[in-house]
N, C-alpha and C positions, 0 to 999 in steps of 0.2 A: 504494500500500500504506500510506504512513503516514498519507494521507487517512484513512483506516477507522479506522487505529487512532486519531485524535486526531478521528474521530467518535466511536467507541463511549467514547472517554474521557468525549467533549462531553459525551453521551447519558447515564454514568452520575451524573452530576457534577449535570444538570438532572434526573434522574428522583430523585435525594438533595434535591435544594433542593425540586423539588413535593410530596413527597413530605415533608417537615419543614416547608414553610412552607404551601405552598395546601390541601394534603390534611386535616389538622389538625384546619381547622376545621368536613369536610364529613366526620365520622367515621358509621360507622354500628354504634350501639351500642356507641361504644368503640375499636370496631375502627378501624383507619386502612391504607388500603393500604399494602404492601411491594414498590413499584413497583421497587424498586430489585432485588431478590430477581425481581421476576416478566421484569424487562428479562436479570440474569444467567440465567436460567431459559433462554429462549427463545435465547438465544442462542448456550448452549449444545446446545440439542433441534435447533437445525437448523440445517444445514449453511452453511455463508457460503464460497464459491465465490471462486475466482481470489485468494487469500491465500498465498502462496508461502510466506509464515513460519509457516503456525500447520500445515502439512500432516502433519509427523510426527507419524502419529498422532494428531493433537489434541491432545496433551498441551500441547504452548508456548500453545494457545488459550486450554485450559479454565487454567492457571493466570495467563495474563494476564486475562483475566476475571474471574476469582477474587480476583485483586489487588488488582484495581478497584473491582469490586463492594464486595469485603471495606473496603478502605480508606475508601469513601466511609460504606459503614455504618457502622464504626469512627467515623471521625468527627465524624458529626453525630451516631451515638447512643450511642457508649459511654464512660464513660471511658478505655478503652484500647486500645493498636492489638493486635490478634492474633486475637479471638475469631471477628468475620466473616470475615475469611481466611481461617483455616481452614478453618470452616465450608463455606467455598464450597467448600474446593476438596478436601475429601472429597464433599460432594453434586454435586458436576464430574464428579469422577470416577465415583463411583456408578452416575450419570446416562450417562456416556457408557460403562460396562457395560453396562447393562440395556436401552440402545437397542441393541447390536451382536444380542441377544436377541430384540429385537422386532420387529427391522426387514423390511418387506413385501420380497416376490418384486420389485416394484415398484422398490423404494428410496422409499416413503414410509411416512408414520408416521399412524393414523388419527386424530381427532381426540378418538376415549375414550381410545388409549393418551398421548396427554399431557395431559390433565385427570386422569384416575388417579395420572400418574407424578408431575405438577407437586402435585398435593394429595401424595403420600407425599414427596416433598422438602419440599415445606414445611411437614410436619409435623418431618423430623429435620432440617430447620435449626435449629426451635425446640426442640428436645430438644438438638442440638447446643451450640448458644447459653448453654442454659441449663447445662447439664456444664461446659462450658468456662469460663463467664463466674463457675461458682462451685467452681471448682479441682476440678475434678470428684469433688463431694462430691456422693453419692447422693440426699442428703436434702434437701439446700436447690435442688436444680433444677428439682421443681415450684413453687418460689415464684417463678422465672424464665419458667416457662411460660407464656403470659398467660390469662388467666382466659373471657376470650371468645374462644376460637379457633375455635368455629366462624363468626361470625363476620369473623371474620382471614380462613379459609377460601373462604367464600363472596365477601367483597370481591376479596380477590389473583383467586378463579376467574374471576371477571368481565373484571378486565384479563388475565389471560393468554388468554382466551377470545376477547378484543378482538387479542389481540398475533397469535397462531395463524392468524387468521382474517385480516389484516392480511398476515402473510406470506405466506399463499396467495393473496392476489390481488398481491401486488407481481411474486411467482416463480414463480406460472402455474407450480404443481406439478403440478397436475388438469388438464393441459391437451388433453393425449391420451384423458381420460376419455371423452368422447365419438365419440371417432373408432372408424371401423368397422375390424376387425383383421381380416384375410383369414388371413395366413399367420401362423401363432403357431411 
C-alpha cells in the first residue's frame, strides 16, 4: 500500500517537473500541457483496486490526490499554496458524482463519457483557478483564464486520451468484450 502511495506521489512530482521544464519549450500555440491536472484527472475516473485506505467511499482518495496534485501545482506555479487544492478537490468530488450517474450496467465508463467529462473539468478548474487565485472577485477572473484555451483543451485531450487508453490495456477492462454470453 504505501508503495502506490509514494508512487503516485513519484508520479505527480515528475509529471510537475515535465510539465514546467520539458513541456515549455514544445508549446502549441501557447498552450503547454497540464499533465499534472490530466494525471489527477485519470486517476481519479478510474478505479485503483486492492487500496484498503482510500475505500470509504473514495473520499480519503480523491482528497489525497487532491493534495498532491494541488500542492505540486501550487508550487511550481503559483505564488501560493491553496488555490490548486482546492481546486482539485471540488472537481474530485464533482467528478466522482457524476460518475456514480454514469456508470454502465457493466461497471465501465465509455471513452466519450471521459473526454466530455475530462474537457468540462478542465474547463472549471480554470474558472476555479481563476475565482480563487483573485479573491473571488467576479471581474478580474477572466484575466486569469488563459487566453488560448482551446488550445489548452485540445493539448491536455491528447494526453488524457493517451492516459485512458493506456489504462485499458494495462487493466484489460474490455476483456470479456469478446466473449460469447450464453446465459445472461
Amino acid at each position: 500500500m504505501w508503495k502506490r502511495i509514494l508512487a503516485i506521489i513519484a508520479l505527480f512530482y515528475l509529471f510537475a517537473l515535465l510539465q514546467n521544464s520539458f513541456f515549455v519549450h514544445y508549446s502549441l500555440l501557447g498552450a503547454v500541457p497540464d499533465l499534472v491536472f490530466v494525471l489527477f484527472f485519470g486517476l481519479v475516473f478510474v478505479p485503483i483496486k486492492n487500496l484498503r485506505y482510500f475505500e470509504i467511499g473514495g473520499a480519503y482518495r480523491i482528497i489525497f490526490l487532491a493534495v498532491c496534485a494541488g500542492f505540486f501545482m501550487d508550487t511550481f506555479m503559483y505564488p501560493y499554496l491553496g488555490p490548486s487544492i482546492i481546486s482539485f478537490l471540488i472537481i474530485g468530488f464533482a467528478l466522482r458524482r457524476v460518475q456514480l450517474v454514469l456508470l454502465n450496467k457493466d461497471g465501465r465508463y465509455p471513452f466519450l463519457y471521459f473526454l466530455v467529462i475530462f474537457i468540462i473539468s478542465l474547463l472549471g478548474y480554470y474558472m476555479l483557478l481563476g475565482l480563487i487565485a483573485n479573491r473571488l472577485s467576479p471581474f478580474k477572473f477572466l484575466a486569469f483564464f488563459p487566453p488560448k484555451i482551446i488550445f489548452c483543451i485540445i493539448y491536455d485531450s491528447i494526453f488524457a486520451t493517451v492516459f485512458f487508453y493506456i489504462y485499458n490495456a494495462m487493466y484489460k477492462i474490455n476483456f470479456n468484450a469478446r466473449q460469447l454470453r450464453l446465459f445472461r
